[in-house]
C-alpha positions in Angstrom: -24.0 -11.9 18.4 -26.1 -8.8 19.6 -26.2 -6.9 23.0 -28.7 -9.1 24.5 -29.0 -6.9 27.4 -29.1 -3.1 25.6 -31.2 -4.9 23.1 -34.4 -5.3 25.7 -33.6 -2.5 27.0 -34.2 -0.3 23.6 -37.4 -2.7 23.1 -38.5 -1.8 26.8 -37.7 1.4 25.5 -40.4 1.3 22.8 -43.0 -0.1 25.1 -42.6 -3.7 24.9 -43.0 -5.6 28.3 -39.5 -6.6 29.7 -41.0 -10.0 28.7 -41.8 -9.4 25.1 -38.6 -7.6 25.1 -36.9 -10.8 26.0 -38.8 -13.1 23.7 -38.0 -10.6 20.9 -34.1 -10.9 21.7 -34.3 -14.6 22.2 -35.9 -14.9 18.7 -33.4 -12.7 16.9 -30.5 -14.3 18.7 -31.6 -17.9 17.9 -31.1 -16.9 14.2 -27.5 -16.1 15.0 -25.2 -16.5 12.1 -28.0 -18.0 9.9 -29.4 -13.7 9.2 -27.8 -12.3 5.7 -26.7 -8.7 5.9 -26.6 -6.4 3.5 -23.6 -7.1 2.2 -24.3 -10.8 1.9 -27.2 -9.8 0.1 -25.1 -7.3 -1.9 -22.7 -9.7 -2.6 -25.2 -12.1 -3.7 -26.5 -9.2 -5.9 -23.5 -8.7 -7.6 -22.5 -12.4 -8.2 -25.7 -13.0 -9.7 -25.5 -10.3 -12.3 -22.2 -11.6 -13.2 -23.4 -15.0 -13.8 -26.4 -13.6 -15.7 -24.2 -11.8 -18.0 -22.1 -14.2 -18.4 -25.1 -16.7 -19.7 -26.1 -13.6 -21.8 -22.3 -14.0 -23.5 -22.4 -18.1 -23.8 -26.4 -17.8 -25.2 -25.0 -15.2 -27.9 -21.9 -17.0 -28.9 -24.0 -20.2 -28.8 -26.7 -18.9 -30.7 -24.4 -18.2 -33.9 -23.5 -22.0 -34.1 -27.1 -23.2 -34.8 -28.9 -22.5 -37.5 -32.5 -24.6 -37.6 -35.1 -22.8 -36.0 -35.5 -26.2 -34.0 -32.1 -26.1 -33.0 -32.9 -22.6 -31.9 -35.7 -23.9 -29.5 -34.1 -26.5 -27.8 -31.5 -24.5 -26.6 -33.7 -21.7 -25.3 -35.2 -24.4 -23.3 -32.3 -25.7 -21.9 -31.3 -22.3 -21.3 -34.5 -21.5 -19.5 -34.3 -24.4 -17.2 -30.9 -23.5 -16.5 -32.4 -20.2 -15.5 -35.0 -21.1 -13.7 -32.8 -23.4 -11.7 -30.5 -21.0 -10.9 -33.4 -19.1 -9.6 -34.9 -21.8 -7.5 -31.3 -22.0 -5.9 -31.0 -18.5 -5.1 -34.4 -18.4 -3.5 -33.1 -21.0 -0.7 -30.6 -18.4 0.2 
């Protein structure tokens, strides 16, 4: 929850109205806990590395058990749609 009331003032401050000020404050505010911060995004950051790397590991180990080049195709696909749905998720965050 931010300083509603220090918050227009600093937007007055900057030449906002006192009512775009307050329509400014009431946008932000409505947000409330739904705004990522930095370290969320940070956090995010680093857990999506891990799992990335840790695809990287299963894909090579996996990659030794086949031998067909087809073999070798279908499980880059699946791969890649894991991928790309990990992606899709991580967008809606």
């Amino acid at each position: 929850m931010i300083d509603t009331y220090k918050a227009v003032q600093q937007l007055k401050a900057a030449g906002l109205t006192e009512e775009q000020a307050g329509a400014v404050v009431k946008v932000v505010n409505s947000t409330g806990e739904k705004l990522a911060t930095k370290a969320d995004l940070e956090a995010l950051k680093a857990a999506t590395k891990a799992d990335l790397q840790a695809l990287e590991n299963t894909l090579r180990g996996e990659l030794k058990q086949f031998a067909t080049k087809n073999d070798l195709l279908v499980l880059v696909g699946l791969n890649f749609a894991a991928i790309s749905l990990a992606v899709a998720i991580i967008k809606l965050f």
